[in-house]
N, C-alpha and C positions, 0 to 999 in steps of 0.2 A: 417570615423571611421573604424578602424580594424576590420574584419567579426570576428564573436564570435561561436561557434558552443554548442550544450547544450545538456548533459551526463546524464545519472540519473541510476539505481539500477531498476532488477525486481522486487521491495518489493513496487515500486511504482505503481505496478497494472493499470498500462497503455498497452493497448490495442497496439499488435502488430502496428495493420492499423494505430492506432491514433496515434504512436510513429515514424511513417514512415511520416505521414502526417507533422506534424512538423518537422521531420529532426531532430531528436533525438534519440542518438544510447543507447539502454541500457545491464549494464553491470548485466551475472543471477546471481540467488543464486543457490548454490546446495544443493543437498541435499543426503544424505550419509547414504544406508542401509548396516551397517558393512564397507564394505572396497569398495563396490561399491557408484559410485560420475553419478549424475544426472542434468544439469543444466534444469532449474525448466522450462524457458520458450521455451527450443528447445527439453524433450525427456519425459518428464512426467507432464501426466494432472491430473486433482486432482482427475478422476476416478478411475485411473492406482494406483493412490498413495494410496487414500482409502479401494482399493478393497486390494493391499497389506496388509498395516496395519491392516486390517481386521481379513483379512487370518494368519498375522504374531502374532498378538495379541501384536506387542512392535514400537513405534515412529522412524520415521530415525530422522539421527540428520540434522541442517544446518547448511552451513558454508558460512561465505562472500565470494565472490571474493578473488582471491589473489593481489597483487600488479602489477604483470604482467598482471594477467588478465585486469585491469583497464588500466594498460600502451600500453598493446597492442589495445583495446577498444578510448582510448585517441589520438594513433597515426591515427587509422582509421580516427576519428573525424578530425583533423586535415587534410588529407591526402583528405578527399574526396566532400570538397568543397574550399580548400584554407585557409582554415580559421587561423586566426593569435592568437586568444586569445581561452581558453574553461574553462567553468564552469560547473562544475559537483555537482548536487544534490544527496547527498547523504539519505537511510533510519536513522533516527535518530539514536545517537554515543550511546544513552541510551538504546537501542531494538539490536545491530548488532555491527563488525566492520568492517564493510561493510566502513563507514569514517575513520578509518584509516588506511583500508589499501589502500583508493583513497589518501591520504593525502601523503603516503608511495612508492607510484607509480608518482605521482607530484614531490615530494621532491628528493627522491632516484634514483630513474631512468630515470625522463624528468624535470631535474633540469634546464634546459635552456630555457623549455618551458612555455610558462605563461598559468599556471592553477589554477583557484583558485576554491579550495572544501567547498560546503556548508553542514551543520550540517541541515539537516531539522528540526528536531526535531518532527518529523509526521514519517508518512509514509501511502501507500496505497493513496489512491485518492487525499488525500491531498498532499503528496509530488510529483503526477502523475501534480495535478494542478498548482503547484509551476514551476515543467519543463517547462510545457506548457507555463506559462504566461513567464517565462524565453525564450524562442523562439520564442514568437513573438515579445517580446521585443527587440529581436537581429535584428529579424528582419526588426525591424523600426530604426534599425542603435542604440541602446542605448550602453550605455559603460557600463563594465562590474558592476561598483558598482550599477549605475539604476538599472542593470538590476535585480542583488540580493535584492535592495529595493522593487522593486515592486514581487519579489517571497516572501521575506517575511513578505509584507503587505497581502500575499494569506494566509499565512501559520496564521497571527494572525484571519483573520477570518473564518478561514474553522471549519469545525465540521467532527468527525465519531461517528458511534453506531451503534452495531451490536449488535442481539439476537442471541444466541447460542443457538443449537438444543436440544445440549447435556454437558453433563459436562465428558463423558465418554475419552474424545480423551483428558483434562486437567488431566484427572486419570493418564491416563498413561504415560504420560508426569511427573508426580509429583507435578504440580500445586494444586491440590486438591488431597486430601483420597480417598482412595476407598470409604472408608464407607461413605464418604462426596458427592460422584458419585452414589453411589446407594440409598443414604435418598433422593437425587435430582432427582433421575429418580423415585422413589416412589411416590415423590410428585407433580411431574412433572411442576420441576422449572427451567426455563430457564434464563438464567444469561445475562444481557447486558455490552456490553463490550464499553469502549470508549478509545479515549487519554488523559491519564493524566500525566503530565511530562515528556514527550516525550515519551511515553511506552503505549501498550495497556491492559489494567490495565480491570477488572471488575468494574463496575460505581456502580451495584444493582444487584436483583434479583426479579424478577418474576413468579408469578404464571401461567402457561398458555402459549402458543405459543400465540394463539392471544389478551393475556393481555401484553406480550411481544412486540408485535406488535402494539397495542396500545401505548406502551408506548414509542415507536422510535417517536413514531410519533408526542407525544406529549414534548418530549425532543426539537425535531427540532422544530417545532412550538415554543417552549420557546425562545429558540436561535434568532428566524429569526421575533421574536412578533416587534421590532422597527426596524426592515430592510427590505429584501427583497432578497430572494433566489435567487443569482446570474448566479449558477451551480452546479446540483445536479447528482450524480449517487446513481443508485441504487450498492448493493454489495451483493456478495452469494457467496456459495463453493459447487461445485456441486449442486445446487440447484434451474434452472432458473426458474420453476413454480412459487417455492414461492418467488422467485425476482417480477415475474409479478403481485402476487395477492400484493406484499409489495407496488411497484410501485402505484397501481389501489389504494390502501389505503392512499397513502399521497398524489396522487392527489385529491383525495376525499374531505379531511381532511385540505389541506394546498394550498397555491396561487406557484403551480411548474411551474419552465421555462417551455416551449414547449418542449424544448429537454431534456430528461433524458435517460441517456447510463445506460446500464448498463453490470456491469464489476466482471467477478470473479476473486476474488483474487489469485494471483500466489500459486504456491506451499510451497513456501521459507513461505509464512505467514497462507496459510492453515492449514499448519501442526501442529499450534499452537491454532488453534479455532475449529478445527476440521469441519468435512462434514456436511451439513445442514443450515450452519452461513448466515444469509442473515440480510443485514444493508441498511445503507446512508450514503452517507458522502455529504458536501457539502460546496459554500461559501455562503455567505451574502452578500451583498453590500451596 
């Protein structure tokens, strides 16, 4: 079988080490205050980015990859194990176009080379799990279509949800009213966010941090009530404390693997849940 090598986007919140451990090279998002360009996982943390935004009182923007960016990304992949075929996992076409401009970089620029770009239709843990199982797949010698079956047999059972701290960083962004942002902080209602049609959308709302918190908890328990949690991370934005006491609550609460990572979200997707966001994502089995 032709070696396959396997590409994914930092919107997939995979963990430098864990993306080096698999042998998967990821291509960043930036992120763009006025005319200045940041790529999210080699020059800004989401400390750096917050205390900004803070200070600036207005959102930077983000922007996918370019086509080059992904082409030059693509040739390394190829270049540095031999590899004959690659498949690139893209953040879903609905949230970014982050997929077309890998589509655009395949098509346009390495039209000889055999690349084929997947549409996650996720992103963040889930699309991080999608590469992963994509890698090891390759590396059991699987061909390229196995191996996109078994990413998205990942991607039909995974789950996310996150409780938002704040509604204030959706303020500014334009997602929500001011006056929508401050009856929320009056009330002190925190909003859980999930994926729904390939977008991360708001699911509900909640009273309370830790009625928020309760209720991650009791979503994923819904989900995993006739399965069995296969692989769980914990998720936050600047926020590892309450990663840990999140963590300490669904083990409590729910039958978790041994292993639970847990992983802050890049920059490229911070910037749209704002500081404080701490979640789950996970799969079933």
């Amino acid at each position: 079988m032709p070696k396959i090598s396997i590409v994914t986007d930092t919107d997939s919140s995979m963990p430098v080490s864990l993306a080096q451990e698999h042998g998967i090279l990821q291509v960043p998002i930036s992120i763009n205050f006025g005319e200045e360009r940041n790529e999210t996982d080699l020059t800004l943390s989401n400390k750096t980015l917050f205390e900004r935004i803070d200070k600036e009182g207005r959102l930077p923007t983000t922007a996918a990859p370019t086509p080059g960016n992904f082409a030059d990304t693509f040739i390394k992949a190829f270049d540095k194990d031999g590899s004959e075929e690659l498949v690139c996992f893209c953040i879903s076409s609905a949230m970014s176009a982050t997929f077309e401009a890998a589509q655009m970089a395949a098509r346009d620029i390495l039209p000889d080379r055999k690349i084929t770009v997947v549409d996650t239709k996720t992103l963040s843990v889930a699309q991080g799990y999608m590469a992963i199982a994509a890698a090891e797949a390759a590396a059991r010698d699987a061909s390229v279509s196995e191996i996109i079956d078994i990413a998205e047999s990942i991607r039909s059972r995974s789950f996310i949800y996150g409780a938002l701290a704040t509604l204030k960083y959706l303020s500014m962004g334009g997602r929500v009213s001011h006056i929508a942002a401050g009856m929320a902080g009056m009330l002190n209602i925190k909003p859980i966010l999930s994926v729904q049609n390939g977008k991360l959308d708001m699911l509900e709302k909640v009273r309370t941090r830790r009625k928020a918190w309760d209720r991650v908890v009791e979503l994923t328990r819904a989900d995993a009530a006739k399965s069995r949690i296969e692989k769980m991370a914990v998720l936050h934005v600047a926020a590892p404390d309450d990663a840990h006491e999140l963590e300490s609550l669904l083990r409590s609460n729910l039958d978790c693997p041994d292993e639970v990572i847990t992983v802050e979200l890049n920059p490229g997707l911070s910037v749209h849940t704002g500081s404080g966001l701490v979640g789950v994502g996970f799969i079933i089995f």
